[in-house]
C-alpha positions, 0 to 999 in steps of 0.5 A: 948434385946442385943446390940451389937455396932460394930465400922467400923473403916473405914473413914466414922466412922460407927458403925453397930449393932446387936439387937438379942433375947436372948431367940432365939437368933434371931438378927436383923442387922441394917445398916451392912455396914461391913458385915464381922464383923456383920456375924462374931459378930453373929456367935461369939454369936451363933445368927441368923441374920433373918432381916436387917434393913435400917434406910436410904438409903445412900451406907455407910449404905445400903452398906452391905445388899447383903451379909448379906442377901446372908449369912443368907436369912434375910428379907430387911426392910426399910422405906415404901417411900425408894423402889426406892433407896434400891434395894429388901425391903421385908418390907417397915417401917411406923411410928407406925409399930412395928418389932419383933425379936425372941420373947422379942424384939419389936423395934418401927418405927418412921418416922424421916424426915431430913437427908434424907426423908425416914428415920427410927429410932428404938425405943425399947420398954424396960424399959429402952428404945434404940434409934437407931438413924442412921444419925438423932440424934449423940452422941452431934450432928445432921445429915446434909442435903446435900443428899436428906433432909431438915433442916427444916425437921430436926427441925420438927423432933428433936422438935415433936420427939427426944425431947419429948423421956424419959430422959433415953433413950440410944442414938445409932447412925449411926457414931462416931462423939462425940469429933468433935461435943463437939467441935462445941457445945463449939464453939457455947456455950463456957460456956457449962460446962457439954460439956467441962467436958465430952470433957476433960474425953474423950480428948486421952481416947475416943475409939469407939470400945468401945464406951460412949453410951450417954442418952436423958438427957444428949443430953439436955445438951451436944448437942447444937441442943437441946439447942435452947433457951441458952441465950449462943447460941442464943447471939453466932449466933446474932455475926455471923448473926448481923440481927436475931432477939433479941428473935428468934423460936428455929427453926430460931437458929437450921437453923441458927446452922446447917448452920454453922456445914455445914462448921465448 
């Protein structure tokens, strides 16, 4: 399996990607938002973009898919429930299904609820698994809520899902937002050493054209919606929320944390 993580450099922040065989060298586009820059990326690597895939349905995703689709006749996949807001899904996605590019690669659907409530990840079935996690999981952070998901949902998928995936995992999301997120764990969790060192490495160096491509375990330690029952966090949110409870079910901190990331 190759990947290819192309940064938009639009003010969304998006990253595309390409995920091709390299025995075929068939590819699979998921959320091409720049279409340019992901035909361009195929035709560089002499790849033939035979499906697109959609982890959900909002435009800075979904954005591209015609003229993607239009270039290179691909089949549109997208989660099974998202027919009546992505327009020409050839292939609608249930968790457990499996999708196929070329002959090595296999890229296993979850159903991740949350951000939205048809929302796909794709899990690689390598040794080294990939996760692409679209607006579910960032680099440090989470996705919101506020266009058609629910935090509850998020939580659900977070602690049935994302926290049970192997340590080494390699985590591929739908935008760059690692400083920004090192901040609010910090603010959050100042004494977060593992978060405020990465945050100095990066600090005038991080380039998303070429990108830091974190891991489940070090998500355990950086992102603070895995950090649910940090004595650090949990005594942050009792300052701001002086009514929770002295011991609170890490959904009650992650409710409570996504909340403040709304408006931090």
């Amino acid at each position: 399996m190759i990947v290819e993580q192309i940064w938009t450099g639009n003010a969304y922040r998006n990253f595309n990607y390409l995920i091709a065989c390299g025995e075929t060298g068939e590819a699979i586009a998921v959320d091409p938002l720049d279409h340019e820059k992901c035909l361009g990326r195929a035709r560089e690597k002499g790849w033939e973009i035979t499906q697109v895939l959609n982890t959900h349905e909002h435009p800075d995703h979904t954005g591209g898919n015609d003229a993607v689709i239009a270039a290179t006749s691909a089949k549109l996949l997208a989660h099974a429930n998202a027919g009546s807001r992505i327009d020409g899904i050839d292939v609608g996605l249930n968790a457990g299904d499996v999708v196929k590019v070329g002959k090595s690669v296999e890229l296993l659907a979850l159903d991740t609820p949350g951000h939205t409530m048809s929302h796909i990840c794709l899990l690689s079935k390598t040794d080294t698994p990939a996760l692409f996690s679209g607006d579910t999981l960032f680099n440090a952070g989470a996705g919101n809520c506020h266009n058609g998901g629910y935090p509850e949902e998020l939580y659900k998928t977070f602690a049935s899902q994302l926290d049970a995936l192997p340590e080494d995992t390699l985590v591929y999301p739908g935008h760059d937002y690692i400083t920004n997120n090192l901040g609010f764990t910090l603010d959050r969790e100042p004494d977060n050493e593992a978060a405020a060192n990465l945050l100095g490495e990066l600090d005038g160096t991080h380039d998303p054209a070429n990108p830091l491509v974190t891991t489940i375990a070090l998500e355990r330690d950086i992102n603070t919606f895995f950090r649910l029952t940090s004595p650090s966090v949990i005594r942050k949110l009792k300052e701001t929320f002086p009514d929770m409870d002295d011991e609170p079910t890490p959904e009650a901190v992650f409710l409570k944390l996504r909340e403040l990331r709304n408006s931090w």
